[in-house]
Structures are given as structure tokens and as C-alpha cells.
BANU-176037 format. One record per atom (N, C-alpha, C): x, y, z; residue in three letters. Coordinates in steps of 0.2 Angstrom, whole numbers, padded with zeros to 4 digits, always signed. Layout:
N
XYZALA...
% end
This chain:
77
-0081+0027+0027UNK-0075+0024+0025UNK-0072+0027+0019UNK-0066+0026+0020UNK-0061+0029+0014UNK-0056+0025+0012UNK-0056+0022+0004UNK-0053+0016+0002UNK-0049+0018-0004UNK-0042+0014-0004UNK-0037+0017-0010UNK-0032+0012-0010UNK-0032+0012-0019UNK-0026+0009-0019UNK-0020+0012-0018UNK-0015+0009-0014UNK-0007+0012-0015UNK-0003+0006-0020UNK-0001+0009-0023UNK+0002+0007-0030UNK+0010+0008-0027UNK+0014+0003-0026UNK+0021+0001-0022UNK+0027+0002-0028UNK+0033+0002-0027UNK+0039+0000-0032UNK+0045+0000-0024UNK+0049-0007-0026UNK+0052-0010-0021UNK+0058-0009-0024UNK+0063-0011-0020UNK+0070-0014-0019UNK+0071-0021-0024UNK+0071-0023-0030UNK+0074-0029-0032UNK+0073-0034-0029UNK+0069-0038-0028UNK+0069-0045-0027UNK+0065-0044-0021UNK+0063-0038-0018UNK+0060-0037-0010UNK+0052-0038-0011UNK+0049-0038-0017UNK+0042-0037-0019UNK+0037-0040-0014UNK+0040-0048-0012UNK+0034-0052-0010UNK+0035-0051-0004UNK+0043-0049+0000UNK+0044-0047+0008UNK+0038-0044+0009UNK+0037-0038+0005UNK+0035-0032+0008UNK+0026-0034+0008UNK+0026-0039+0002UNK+0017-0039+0001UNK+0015-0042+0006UNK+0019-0046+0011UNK+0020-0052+0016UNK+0018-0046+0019UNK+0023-0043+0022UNK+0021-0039+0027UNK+0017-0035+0027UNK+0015-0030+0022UNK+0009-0025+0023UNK+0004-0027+0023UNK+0003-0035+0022UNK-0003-0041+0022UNK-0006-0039+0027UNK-0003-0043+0033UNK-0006-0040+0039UNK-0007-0034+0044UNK-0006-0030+0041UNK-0006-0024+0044UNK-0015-0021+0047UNK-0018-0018+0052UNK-0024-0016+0052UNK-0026-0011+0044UNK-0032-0010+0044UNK-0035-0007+0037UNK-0032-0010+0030UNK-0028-0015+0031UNK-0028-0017+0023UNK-0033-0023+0022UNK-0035-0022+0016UNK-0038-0028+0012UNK-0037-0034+0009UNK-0029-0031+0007UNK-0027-0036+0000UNK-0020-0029+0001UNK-0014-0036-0003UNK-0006-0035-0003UNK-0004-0039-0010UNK-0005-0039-0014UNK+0000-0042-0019UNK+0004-0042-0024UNK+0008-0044-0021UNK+0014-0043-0027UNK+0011-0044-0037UNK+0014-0039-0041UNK+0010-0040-0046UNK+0019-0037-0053UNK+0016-0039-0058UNK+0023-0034-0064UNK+0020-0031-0064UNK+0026-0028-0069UNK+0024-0020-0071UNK+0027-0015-0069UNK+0027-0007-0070UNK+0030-0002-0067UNK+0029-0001-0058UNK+0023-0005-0056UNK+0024-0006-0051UNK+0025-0016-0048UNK+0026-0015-0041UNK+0029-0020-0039UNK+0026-0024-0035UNK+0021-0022-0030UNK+0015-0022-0027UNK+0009-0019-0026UNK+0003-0020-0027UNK-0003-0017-0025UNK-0007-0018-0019UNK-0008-0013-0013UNK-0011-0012-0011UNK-0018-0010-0009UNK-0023-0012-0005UNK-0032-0010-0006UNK-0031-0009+0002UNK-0035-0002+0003UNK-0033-0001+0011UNK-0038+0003+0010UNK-0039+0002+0017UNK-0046+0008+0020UNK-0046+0011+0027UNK-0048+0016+0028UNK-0045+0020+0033UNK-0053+0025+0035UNK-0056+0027+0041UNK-0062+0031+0040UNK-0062+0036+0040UNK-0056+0041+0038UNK-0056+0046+0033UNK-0049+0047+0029UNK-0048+0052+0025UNK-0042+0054+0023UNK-0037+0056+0026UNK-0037+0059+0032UNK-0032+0060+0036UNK-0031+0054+0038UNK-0034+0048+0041UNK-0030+0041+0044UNK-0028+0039+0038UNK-0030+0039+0031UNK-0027+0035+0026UNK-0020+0038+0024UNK-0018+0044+0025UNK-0012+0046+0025UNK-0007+0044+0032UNK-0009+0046+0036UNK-0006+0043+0043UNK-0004+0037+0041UNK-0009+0031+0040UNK-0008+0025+0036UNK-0001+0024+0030UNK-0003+0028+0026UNK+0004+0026+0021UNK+0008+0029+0023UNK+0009+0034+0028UNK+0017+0038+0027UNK+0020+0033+0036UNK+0015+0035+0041UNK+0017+0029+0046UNK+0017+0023+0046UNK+0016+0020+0043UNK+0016+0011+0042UNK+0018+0010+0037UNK+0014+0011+0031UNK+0018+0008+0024UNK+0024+0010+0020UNK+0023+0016+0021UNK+0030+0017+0019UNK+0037+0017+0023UNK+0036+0015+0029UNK+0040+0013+0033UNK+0044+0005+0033UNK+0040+0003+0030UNK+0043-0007+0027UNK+0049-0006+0021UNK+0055-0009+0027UNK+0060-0010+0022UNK+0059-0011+0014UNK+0063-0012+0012UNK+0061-0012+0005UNK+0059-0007-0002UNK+0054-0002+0002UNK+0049+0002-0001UNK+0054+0007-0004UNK+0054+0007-0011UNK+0056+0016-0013UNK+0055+0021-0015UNK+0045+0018-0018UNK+0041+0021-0019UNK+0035+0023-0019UNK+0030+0027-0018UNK+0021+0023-0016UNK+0019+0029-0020UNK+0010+0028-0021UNK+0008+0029-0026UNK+0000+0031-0023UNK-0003+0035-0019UNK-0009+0032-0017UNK-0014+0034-0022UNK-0021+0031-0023UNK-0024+0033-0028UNK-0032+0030-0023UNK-0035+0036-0021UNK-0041+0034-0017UNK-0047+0033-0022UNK-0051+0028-0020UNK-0056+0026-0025UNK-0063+0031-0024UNK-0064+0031-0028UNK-0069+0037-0029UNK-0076+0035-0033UNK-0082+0037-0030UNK-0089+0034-0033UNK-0091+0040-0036UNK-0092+0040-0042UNK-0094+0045-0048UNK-0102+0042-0048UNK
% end
């Protein structure tokens, strides 16, 4: 399995819609609106890097509101 955070930046006042809604989506962990230069943080897991892409560009990034993403996959050093 392959796990990563996607680091969001939204539309003004869209933050929580969107944490709402990539909540439920299959492979995610956790969605929560947060401050900052981002807007929302995502933890998502996918069984490889090919579906974890597939994942943010066909689903996540597809949620109104989204103007931004960020993926950063976690890595065991």
C-alpha cells in the first residue's frame, strides 16, 4: 500500500464543502479542513502509485471548489 498526503488550497469559504466531500470517498483516511497556506489536508492510500494518481487527478481534483493539490506520499526511511 501507498499512502500520501494531498495538501488542498480551495475557493474561499469552500474549505469544509470540499473536506465534507473527499471524506467519503473510497482510499481516503481522513479530510480536514485546517489554516495555513493550505486549506484542507488529506491522508489517502491507494496499492500503488499509479491508483494514488488516478485517485487525485480523477476524483480529488474533480471536487468543485479545488484550485489547488499538493501530493506528498509518505515514505519509510
Amino acid at each position: 500500500m501507498v499512502q500520501a498526503y494531498i495538501l488542498i488550497q480551495t475557493e474561499v469559504g469552500k474549505a469544509a464543502a470540499v473536506a465534507n466531500e473527499i471524506a467519503g470517498s473510497p482510499g481516503i483516511i481522513s479530510a480536514e479542513d485546517v489554516t495555513g497556506p493550505y486549506d484542507v489536508i488529506v491522508r489517502a492510500e491507494a496499492e500503488n502509485v499509479d491508483q494514488l494518481g488516478k485517485m487525485v487527478v480523477a476524483k480529488i481534483q474533480n471536487v468543485e471548489g479545488i484550485t489547488r493539490t499538493l501530493t506528498c506520499p509518505v515514505v519509510h526511511l
